[in-house]
MMTF fields as JSON, N, C-alpha, C and O atoms, coordinates in Angstrom:
{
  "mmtfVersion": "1.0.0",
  "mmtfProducer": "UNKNOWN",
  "numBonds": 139,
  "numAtoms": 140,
  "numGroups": 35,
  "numChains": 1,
  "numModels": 1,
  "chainsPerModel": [1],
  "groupsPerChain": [35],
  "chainIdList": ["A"],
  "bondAtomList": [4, 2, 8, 6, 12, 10, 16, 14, 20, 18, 24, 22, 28, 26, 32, 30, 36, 34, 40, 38, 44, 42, 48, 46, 52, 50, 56, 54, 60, 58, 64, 62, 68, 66, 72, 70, 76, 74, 80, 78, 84, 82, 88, 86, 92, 90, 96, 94, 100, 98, 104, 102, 108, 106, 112, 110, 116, 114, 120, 118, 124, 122, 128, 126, 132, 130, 136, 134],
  "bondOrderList": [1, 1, 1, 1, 1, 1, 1, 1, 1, 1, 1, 1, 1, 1, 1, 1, 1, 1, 1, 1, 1, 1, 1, 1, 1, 1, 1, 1, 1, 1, 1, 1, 1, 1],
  "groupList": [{"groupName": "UNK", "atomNameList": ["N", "CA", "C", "O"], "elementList": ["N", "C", "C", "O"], "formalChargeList": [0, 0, 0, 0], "bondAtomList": [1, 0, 2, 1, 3, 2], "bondOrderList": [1, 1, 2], "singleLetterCode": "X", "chemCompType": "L-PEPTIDE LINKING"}],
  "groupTypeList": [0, 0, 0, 0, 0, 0, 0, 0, 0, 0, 0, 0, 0, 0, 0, 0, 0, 0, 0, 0, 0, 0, 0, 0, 0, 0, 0, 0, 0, 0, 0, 0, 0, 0, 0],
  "groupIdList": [1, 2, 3, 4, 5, 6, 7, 8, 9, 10, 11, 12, 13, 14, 15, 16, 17, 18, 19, 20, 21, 22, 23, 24, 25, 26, 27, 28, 29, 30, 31, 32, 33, 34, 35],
  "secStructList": [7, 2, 2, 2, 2, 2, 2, 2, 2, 2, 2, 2, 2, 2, 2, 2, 2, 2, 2, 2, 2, 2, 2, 2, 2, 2, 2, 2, 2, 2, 2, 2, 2, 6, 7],
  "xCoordList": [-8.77, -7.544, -7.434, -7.084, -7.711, -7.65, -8.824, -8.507, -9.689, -10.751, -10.477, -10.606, -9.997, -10.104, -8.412, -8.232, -7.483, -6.555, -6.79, -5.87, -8.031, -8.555, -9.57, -9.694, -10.14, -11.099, -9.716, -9.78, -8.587, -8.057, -7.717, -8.523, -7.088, -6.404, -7.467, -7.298, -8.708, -9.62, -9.677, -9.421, -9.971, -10.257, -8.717, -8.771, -7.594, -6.158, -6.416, -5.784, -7.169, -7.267, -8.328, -8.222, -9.303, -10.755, -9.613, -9.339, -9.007, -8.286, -7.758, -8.208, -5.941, -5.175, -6.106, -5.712, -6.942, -7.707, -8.399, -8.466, -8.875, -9.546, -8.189, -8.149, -7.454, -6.181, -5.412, -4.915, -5.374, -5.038, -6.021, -5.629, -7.111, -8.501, -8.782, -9.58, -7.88, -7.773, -6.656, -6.846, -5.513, -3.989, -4.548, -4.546, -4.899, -5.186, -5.774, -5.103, -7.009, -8.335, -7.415, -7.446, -6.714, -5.317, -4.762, -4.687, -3.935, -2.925, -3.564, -3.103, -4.898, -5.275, -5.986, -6.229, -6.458, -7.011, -6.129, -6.327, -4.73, -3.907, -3.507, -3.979, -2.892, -2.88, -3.407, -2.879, -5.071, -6.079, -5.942, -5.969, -5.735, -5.525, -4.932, -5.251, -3.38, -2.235, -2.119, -1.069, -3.23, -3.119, -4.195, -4.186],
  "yCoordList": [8.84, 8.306, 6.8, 6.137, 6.024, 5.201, 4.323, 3.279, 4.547, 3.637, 3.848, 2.974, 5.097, 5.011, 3.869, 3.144, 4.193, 2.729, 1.549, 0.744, 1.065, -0.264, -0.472, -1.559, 0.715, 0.513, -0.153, -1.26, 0.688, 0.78, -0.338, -0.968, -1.207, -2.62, -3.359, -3.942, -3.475, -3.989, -4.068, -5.071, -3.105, -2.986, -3.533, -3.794, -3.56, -3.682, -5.721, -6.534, -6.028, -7.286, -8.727, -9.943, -7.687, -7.442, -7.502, -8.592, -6.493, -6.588, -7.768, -8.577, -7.743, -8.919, -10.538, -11.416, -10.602, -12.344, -12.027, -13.095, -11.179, -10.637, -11.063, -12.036, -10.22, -10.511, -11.845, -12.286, -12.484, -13.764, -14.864, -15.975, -14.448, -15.416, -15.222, -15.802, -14.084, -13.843, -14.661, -15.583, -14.434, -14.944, -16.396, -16.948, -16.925, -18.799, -18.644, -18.948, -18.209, -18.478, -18.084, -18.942, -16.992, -16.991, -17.669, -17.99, -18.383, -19.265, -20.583, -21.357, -20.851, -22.347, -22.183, -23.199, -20.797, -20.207, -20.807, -21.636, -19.996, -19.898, -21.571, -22.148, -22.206, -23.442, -24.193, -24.781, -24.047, -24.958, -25.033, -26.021, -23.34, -22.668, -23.048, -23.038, -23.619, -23.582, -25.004, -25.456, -26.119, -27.093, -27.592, -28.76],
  "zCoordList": [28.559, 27.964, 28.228, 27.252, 29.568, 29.651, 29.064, 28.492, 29.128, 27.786, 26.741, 25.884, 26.445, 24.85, 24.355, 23.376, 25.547, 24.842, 25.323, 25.178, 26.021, 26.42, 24.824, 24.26, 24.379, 23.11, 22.154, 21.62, 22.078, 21.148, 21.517, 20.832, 22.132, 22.052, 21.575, 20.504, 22.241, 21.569, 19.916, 19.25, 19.544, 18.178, 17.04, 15.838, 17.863, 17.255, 17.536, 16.862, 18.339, 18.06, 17.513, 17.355, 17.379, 15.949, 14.886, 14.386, 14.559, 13.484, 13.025, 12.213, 14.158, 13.943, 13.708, 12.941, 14.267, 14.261, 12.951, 12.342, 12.325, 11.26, 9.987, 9.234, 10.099, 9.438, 9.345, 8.308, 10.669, 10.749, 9.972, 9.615, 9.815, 8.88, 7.75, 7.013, 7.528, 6.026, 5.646, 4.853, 6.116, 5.576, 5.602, 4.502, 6.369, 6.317, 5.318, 4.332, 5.06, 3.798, 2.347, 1.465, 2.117, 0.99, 0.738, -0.448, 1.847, 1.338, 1.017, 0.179, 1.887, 1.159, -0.057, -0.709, -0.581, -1.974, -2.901, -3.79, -2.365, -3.424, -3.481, -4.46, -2.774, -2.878, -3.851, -4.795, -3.322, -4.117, -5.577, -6.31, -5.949, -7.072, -8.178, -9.367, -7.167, -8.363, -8.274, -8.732, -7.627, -7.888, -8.709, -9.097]
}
């Protein structure tokens, strides 16, 4: 139990920085886009 929620935080913050490098790379997409 206790590794598997040390895996799990892990992997929940793979995600979020994953997610966070998407939303930047979007909004300067969209930016570029509509200029």
């Amino acid at each position: 139990m206790f590794f598997n929620k040390k895996q799990m935080s892990s992997e929940l913050v793979k995600v979020q920085t994953a997610f966070s490098y998407g939303c930047a790379f979007y909004s300067t997409f969209t930016m570029l886009s509509h200029r």
